[in-house]
N, C-alpha and C positions, 0 to 999 in steps of 0.2 A: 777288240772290235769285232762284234757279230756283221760278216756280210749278208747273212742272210736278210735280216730284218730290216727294216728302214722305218723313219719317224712318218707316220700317216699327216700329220699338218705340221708345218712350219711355222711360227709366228713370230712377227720381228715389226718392233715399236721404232722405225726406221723412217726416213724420207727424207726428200730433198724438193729443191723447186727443180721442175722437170730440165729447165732453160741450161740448168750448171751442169747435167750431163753430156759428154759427146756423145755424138750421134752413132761412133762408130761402139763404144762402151755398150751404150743402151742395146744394139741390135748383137751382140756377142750376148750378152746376159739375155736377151730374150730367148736366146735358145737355148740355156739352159733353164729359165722356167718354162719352156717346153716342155723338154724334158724330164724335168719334175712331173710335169703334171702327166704324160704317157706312163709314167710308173707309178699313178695314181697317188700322187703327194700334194697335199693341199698347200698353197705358198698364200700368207695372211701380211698385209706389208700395214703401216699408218697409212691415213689418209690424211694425216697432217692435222699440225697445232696451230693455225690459223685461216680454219676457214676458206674462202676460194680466194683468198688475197696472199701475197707473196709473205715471207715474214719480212722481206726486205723492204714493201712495199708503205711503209709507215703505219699511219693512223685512216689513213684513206683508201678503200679499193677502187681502181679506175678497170682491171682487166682482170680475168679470170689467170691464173696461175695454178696449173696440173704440177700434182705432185709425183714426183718416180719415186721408187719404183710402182706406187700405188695404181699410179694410172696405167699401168702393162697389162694388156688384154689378158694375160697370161699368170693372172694373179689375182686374189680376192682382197678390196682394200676396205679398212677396218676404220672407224672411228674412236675415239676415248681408247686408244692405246698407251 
């Protein structure tokens, strides 16, 4: 394991509906893509396999549903991951 060096982008074909994280989860993980990002580390998350609807939400969209980690100010979120 080289400490010196570190991975310039991250990329993770990952997500969730934002609703199924705790609040206290989400605001611990957000400091470390902080953190990432002041060591100049790019963090690349999905932006999800359905659209602005839940996958939960059926065949029908009634409400917009943010996907985590995608939606964290603190991270660039990717589509066609």
């Amino acid at each position: 394991n080289n400490l010196d060096t570190q991975p310039s982008v991250v990329s993770t074909s990952y997500g969730e509906d934002e609703g199924s994280t705790s609040e206290e989860y989400a605001t611990r993980v957000q400091v470390e893509f902080m953190k990432a990002g002041m060591r100049g580390v790019t963090l690349l998350f999905a932006s999800g396999d359905s659209g602005v609807a839940s996958m939960f939400s059926g065949k029908t969209c009634t409400q917009f549903s943010p996907q985590w980690p995608a939606g964290s100010p603190w991270v660039t979120a990717v589509g066609a991951t």
